[in-house]
Backbone as CSV, one residue per row, in Angstrom:
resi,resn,N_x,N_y,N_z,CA_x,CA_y,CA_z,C_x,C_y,C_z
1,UNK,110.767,46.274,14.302,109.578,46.427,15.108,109.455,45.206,16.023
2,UNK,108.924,45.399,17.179,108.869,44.259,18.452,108.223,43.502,18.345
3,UNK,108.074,42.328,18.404,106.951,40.801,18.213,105.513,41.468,18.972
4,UNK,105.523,42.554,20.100,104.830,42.908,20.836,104.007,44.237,20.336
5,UNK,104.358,44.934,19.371,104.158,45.655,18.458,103.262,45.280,17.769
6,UNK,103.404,44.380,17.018,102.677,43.424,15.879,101.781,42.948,16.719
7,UNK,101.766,42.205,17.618,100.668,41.849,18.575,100.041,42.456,18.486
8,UNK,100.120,43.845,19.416,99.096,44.792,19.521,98.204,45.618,18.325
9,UNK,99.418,45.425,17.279,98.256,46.180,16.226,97.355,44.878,15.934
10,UNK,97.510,44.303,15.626,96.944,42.846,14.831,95.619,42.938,15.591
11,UNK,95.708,42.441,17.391,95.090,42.787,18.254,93.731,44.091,17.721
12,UNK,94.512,45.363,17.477,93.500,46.531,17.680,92.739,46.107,16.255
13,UNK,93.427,45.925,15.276,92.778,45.590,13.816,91.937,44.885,13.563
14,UNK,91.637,43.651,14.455,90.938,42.630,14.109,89.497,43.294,15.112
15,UNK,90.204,43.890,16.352,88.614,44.506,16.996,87.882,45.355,16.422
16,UNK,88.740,46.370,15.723,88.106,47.362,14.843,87.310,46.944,13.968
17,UNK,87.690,45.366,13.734,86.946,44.910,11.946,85.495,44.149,12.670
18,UNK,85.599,44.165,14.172,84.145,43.401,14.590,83.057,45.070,14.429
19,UNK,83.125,45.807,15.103,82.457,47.346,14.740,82.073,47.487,13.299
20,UNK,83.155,47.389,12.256,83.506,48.141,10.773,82.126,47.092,10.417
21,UNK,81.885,45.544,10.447,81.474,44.960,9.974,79.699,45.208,10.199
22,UNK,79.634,45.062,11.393,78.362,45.368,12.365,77.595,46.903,11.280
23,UNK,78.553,47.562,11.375,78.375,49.136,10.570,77.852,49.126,9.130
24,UNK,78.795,47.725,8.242,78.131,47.762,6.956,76.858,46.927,7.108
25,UNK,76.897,46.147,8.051,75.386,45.518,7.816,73.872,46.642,8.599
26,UNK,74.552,47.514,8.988,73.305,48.201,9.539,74.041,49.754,9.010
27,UNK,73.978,50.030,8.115,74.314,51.476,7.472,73.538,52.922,7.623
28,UNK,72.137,52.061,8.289,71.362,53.731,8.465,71.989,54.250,9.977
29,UNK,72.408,53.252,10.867,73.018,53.765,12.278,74.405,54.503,12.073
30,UNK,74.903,54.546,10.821,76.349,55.723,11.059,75.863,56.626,10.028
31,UNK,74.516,56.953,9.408,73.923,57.663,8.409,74.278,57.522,7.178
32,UNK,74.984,56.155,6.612,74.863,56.322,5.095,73.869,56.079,4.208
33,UNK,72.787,55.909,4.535,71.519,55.275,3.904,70.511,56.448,4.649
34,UNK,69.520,56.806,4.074,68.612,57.232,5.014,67.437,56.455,5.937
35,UNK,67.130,57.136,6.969,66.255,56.241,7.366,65.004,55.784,7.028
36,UNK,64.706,56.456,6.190,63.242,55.571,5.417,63.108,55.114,4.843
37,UNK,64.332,54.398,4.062,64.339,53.316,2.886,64.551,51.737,4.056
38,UNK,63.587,51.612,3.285,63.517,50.099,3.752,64.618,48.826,3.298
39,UNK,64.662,49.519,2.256,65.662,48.473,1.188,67.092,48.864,1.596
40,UNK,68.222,48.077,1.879,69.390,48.411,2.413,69.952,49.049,1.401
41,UNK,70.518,50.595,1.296,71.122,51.234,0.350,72.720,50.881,0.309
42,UNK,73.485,49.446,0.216,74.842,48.848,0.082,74.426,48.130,-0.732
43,UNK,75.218,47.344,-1.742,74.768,46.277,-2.308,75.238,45.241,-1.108
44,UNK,74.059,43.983,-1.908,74.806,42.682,-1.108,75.891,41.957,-1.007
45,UNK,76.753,42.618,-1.850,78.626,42.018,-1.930,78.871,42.786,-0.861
46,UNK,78.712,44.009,0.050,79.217,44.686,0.735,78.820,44.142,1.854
47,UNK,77.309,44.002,1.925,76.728,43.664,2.985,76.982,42.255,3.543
48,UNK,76.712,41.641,2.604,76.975,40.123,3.155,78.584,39.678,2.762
49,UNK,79.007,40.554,1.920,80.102,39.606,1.111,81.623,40.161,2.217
50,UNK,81.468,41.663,3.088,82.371,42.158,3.535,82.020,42.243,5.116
51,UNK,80.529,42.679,5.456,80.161,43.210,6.804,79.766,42.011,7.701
52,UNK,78.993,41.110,6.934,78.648,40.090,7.726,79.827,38.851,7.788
53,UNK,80.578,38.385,7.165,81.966,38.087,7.569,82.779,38.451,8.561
54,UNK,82.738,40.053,8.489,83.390,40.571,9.350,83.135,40.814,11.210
55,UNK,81.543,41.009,11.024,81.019,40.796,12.084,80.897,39.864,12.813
56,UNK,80.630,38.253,12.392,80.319,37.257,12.568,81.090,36.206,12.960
57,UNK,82.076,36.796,12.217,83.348,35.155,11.456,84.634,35.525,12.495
58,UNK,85.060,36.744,12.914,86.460,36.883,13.465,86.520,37.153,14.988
59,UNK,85.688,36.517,15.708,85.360,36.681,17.272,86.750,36.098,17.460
60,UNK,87.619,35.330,17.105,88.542,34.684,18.248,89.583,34.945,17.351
61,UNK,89.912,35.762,16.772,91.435,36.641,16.447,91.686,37.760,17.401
62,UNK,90.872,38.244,17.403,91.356,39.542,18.677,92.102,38.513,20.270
63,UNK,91.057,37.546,20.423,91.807,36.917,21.881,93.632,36.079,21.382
64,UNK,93.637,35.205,19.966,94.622,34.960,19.815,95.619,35.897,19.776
65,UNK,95.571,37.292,19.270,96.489,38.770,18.972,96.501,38.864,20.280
66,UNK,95.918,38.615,21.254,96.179,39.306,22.389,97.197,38.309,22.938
67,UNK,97.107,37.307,23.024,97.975,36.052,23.600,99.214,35.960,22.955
68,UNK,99.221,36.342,21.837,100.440,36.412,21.188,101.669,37.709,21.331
69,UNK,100.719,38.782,22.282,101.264,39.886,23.003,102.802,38.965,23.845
70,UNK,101.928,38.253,24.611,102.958,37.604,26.025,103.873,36.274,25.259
71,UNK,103.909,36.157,24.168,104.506,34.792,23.952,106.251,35.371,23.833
72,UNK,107.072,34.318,24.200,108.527,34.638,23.680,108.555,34.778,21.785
73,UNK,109.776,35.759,22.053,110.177,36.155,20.550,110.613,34.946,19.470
74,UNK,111.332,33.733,20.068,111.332,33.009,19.089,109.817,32.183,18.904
75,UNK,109.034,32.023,19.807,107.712,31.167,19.451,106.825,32.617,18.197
76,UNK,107.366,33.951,18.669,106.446,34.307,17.757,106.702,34.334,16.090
77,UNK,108.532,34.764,16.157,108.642,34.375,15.076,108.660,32.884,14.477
78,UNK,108.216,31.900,14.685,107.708,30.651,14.157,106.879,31.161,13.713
79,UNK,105.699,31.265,15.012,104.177,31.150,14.453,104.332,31.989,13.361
80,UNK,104.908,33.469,12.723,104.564,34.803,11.975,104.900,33.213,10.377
81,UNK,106.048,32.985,10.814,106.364,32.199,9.845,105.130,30.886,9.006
82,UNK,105.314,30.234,10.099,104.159,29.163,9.518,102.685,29.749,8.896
83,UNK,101.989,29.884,10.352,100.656,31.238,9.858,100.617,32.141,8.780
84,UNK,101.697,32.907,8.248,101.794,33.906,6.798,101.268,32.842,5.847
85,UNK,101.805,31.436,5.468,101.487,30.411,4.459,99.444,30.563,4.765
86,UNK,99.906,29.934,6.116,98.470,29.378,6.160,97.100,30.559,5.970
87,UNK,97.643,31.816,6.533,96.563,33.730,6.275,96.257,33.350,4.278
88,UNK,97.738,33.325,4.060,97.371,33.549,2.519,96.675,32.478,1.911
89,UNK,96.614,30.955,1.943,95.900,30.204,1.347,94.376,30.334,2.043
90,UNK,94.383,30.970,3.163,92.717,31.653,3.499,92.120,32.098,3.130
91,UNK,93.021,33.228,2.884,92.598,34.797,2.199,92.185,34.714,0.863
92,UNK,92.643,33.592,0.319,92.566,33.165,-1.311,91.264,32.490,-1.543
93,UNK,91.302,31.085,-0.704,89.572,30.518,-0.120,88.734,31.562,-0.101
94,UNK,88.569,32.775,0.579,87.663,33.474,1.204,87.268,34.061,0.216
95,UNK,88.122,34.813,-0.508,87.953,35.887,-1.897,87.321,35.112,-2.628
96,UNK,87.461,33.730,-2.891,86.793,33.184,-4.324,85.683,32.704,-3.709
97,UNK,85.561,32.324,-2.548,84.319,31.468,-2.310,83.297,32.745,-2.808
98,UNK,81.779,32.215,-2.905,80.754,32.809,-3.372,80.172,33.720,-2.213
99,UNK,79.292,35.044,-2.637,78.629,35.704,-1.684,77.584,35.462,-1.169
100,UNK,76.828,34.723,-1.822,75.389,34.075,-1.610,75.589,32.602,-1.558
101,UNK,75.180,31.853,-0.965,75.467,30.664,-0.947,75.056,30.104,-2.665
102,UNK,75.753,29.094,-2.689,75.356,28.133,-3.518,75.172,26.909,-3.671
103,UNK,75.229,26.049,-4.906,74.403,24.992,-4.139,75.957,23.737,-3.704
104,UNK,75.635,23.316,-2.808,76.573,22.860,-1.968,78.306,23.143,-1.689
105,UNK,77.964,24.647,-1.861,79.228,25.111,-1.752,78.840,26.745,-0.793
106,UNK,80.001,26.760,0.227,79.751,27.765,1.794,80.120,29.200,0.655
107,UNK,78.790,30.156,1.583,79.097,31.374,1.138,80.383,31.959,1.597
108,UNK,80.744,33.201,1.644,81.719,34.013,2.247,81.379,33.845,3.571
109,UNK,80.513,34.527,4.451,80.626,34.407,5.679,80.844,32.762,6.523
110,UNK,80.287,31.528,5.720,80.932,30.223,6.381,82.439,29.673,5.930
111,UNK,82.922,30.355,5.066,84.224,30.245,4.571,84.878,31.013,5.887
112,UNK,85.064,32.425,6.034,85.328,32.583,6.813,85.711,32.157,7.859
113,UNK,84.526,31.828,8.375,84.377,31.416,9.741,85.353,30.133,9.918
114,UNK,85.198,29.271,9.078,86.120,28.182,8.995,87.254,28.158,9.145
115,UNK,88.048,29.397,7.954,89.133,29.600,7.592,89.931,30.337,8.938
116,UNK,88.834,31.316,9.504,89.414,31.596,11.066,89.748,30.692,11.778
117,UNK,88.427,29.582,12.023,88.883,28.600,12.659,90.148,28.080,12.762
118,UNK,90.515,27.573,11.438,91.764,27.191,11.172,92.802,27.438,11.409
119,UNK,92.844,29.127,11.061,93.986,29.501,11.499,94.194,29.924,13.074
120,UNK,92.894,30.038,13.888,93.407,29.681,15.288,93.651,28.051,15.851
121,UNK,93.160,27.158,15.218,94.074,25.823,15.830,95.272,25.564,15.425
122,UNK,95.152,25.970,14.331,97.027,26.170,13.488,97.585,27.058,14.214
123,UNK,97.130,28.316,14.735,98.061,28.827,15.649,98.322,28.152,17.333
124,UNK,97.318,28.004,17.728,97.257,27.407,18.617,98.390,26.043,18.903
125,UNK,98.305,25.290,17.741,99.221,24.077,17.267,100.588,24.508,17.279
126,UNK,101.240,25.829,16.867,102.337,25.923,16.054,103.573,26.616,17.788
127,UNK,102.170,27.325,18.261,102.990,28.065,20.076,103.278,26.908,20.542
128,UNK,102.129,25.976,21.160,102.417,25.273,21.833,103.800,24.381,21.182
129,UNK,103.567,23.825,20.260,104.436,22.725,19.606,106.297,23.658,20.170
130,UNK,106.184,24.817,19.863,107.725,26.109,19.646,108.094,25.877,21.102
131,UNK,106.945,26.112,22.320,107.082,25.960,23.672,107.591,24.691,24.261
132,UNK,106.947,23.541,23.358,107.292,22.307,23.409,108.772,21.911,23.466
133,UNK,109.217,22.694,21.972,110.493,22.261,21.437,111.420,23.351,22.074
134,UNK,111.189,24.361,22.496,112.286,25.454,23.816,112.812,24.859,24.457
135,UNK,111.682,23.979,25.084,111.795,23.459,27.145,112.350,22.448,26.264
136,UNK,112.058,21.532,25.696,112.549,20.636,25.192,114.507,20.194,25.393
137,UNK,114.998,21.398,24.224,115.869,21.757,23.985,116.718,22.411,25.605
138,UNK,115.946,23.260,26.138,116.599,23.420,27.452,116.896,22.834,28.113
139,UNK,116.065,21.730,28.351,116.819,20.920,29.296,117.685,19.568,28.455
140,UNK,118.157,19.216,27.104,119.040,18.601,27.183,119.993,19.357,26.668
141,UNK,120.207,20.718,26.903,121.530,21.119,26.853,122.258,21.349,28.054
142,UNK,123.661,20.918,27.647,124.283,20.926,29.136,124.721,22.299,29.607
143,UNK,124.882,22.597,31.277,125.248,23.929,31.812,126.188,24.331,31.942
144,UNK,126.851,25.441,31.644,128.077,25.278,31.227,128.333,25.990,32.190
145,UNK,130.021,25.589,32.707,130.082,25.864,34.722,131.501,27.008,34.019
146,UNK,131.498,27.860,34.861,132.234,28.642,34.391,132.854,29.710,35.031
């Protein structure tokens, strides 16, 4: 499958999860709750622990997936490389952190947000650095006349 492939789904996945999220925190607008309960019919692991994360926390993965559309094939396979380490020790943070805050420790949705963070300056860090070391490499190799 094409580095450009993966882009684009990654891309559509992460936009889909800004909607999906928006949806569990307001559940009477796609009709799973009715409208006259006042009380949100999700529990709050769903609501806060899945929707509001989701809504809130992943604004700047869709623009990195998109940028990672146009990058050359060896910068992307770096980044897939480095970034896989860094997704999974996120993904691990995120799951255990707590749903409700506690006491001096970030709920799910500021874990998140962080852990996104992260992994867009780590990505950010890992293109440029690959772009760095290309041009780098290009120009002290010699041209071979032929």
């Amino acid at each position: 499958m094409s580095h450009r492939v993966i882009s684009i789904m990654l891309c559509a996945v992460s936009l889909a999860a800004i909607p999906l999220g928006y949806f569990l925190l307001h559940p009477d607008l796609i009709g799973l709750c009715p409208k006259n309960l006042n009380a949100n019919c999700l529990s709050e692991s769903i609501d806060f622990g899945i929707g509001k994360p989701l809504y809130w926390s992943i604004r700047w993965l869709p623009l990195l997936f998109f940028v990672l559309i146009f990058v050359r094939k060896e910068v992307f396979a770096t980044w897939w490389k480095v970034t896989g380490l860094v997704a999974v020790v996120a993904l691990l943070l995120i799951v255990t952190s707590p749903v409700m805050p506690a006491f001096l420790t970030p709920d799910r949705t500021e874990m998140t947000d962080l852990m996104q963070k992260v992994f867009v300056i780590i990505s950010v860090i890992v293109i440029a650095w690959k772009y760095w070391w290309l041009s780098r490499n290009a120009k002290t190799k010699p041209t071979r006349v032929g």
